[in-house]
N, C-alpha and C positions, 0 to 999 in steps of 0.2 A: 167579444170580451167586454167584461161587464165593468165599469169605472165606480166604485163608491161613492163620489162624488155628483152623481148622477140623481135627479131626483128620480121616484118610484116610475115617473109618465115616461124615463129617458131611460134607457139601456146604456148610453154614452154623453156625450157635451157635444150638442149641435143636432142630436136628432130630434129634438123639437124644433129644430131650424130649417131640415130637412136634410143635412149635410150629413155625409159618409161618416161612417168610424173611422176609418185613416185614408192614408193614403193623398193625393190632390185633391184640394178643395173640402179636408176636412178642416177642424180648428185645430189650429196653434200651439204647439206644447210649448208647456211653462219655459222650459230650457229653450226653446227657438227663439222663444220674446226676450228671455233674459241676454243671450249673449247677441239679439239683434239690436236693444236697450244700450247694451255697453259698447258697442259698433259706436251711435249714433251720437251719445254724449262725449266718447272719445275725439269723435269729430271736433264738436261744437268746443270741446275743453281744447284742445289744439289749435283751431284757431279764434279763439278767445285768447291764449299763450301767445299766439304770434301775433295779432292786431290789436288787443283789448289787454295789456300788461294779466291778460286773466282773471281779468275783473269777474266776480257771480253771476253778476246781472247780466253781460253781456253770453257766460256761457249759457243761461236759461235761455235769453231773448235769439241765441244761436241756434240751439236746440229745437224749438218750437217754429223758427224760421225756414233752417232746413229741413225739418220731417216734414213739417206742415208742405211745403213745396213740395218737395219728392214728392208724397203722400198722391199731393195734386195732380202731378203730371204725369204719377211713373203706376200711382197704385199700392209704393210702400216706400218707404223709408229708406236708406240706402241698407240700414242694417236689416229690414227687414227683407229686401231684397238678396243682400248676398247669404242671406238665413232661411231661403229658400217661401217666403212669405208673400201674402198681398191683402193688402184691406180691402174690400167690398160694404156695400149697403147688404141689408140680411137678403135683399130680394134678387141677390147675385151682380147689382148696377158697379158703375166704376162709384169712387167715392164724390164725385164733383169739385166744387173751392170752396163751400164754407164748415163740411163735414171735418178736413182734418186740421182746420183751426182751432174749431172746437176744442176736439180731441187732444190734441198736443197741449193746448192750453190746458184741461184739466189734467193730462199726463206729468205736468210740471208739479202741479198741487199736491203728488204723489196720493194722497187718501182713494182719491178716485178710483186709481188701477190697482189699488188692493182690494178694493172690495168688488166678488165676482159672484157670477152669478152661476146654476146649473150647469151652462154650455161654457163655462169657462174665459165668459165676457167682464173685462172689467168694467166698472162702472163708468169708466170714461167710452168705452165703445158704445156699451147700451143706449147713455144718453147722444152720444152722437150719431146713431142709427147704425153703426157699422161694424162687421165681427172680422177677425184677420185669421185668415187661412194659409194653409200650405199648399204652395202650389207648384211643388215638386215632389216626387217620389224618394224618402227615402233609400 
């Protein structure tokens, strides 16, 4: 199944990565990240509300503290987790500790994760080395 959004070299988003068209361990649809995204700020807006009067700053600095962690130890986010997800380096590795620092931090900055590439990477993966897959079967 051929994706529009695909440059002419790709048939799909991820097969110049070498990754599947669906299924586990292909990329991410929009909708996975979107309601793993509202998972994860829900969190951090909760408690921000319960410990931080819900201070901004504290729900960014929440945000970016718990994904980045998860990220670190688990492979995804919590949302991205219960949304059937996992981040990797392009070359299949776990993501290590400084990869989803990065990341989160320009995930905050919003611009970054708008702007995507072919395989459906936003800008804040690309520059952190890392692309987020499914890694559950529909």
């Amino acid at each position: 199944m051929s994706n529009s959004s695909a440059s002419p070299e790709s048939a799909y988003p991820g097969q110049r990565l070498g990754l599947p068209e669906d299924g586990p361990g292909s990329i991410a649809s929009y909708g996975r990240r979107v309601v793993g995204l509202i998972i994860d700020w829900g969190l951090a807006c909760l408690l921000a509300w319960q410990f931080f009067n819900y201070h901004p700053v504290a729900i960014m600095v929440l945000f970016v503290a718990i994904t980045a962690l998860t990220i670190t130890l688990f492979g995804g986010s919590i949302g991205h987790l219960l949304c059937g997800m996992r981040l990797n380096t392009v070359a299949g590795k776990a993501p290590g500790w400084w990869r989803p620092w990065i990341r989160q931090t320009l995930v905050v900055l919003v611009i970054p994760a708008l702007i995507t590439d072919v395989d459906q990477r936003g800008a804040h993966d690309v520059l952190s080395g890392l692309v987020l897959r499914r890694y559950v079967a529909e």
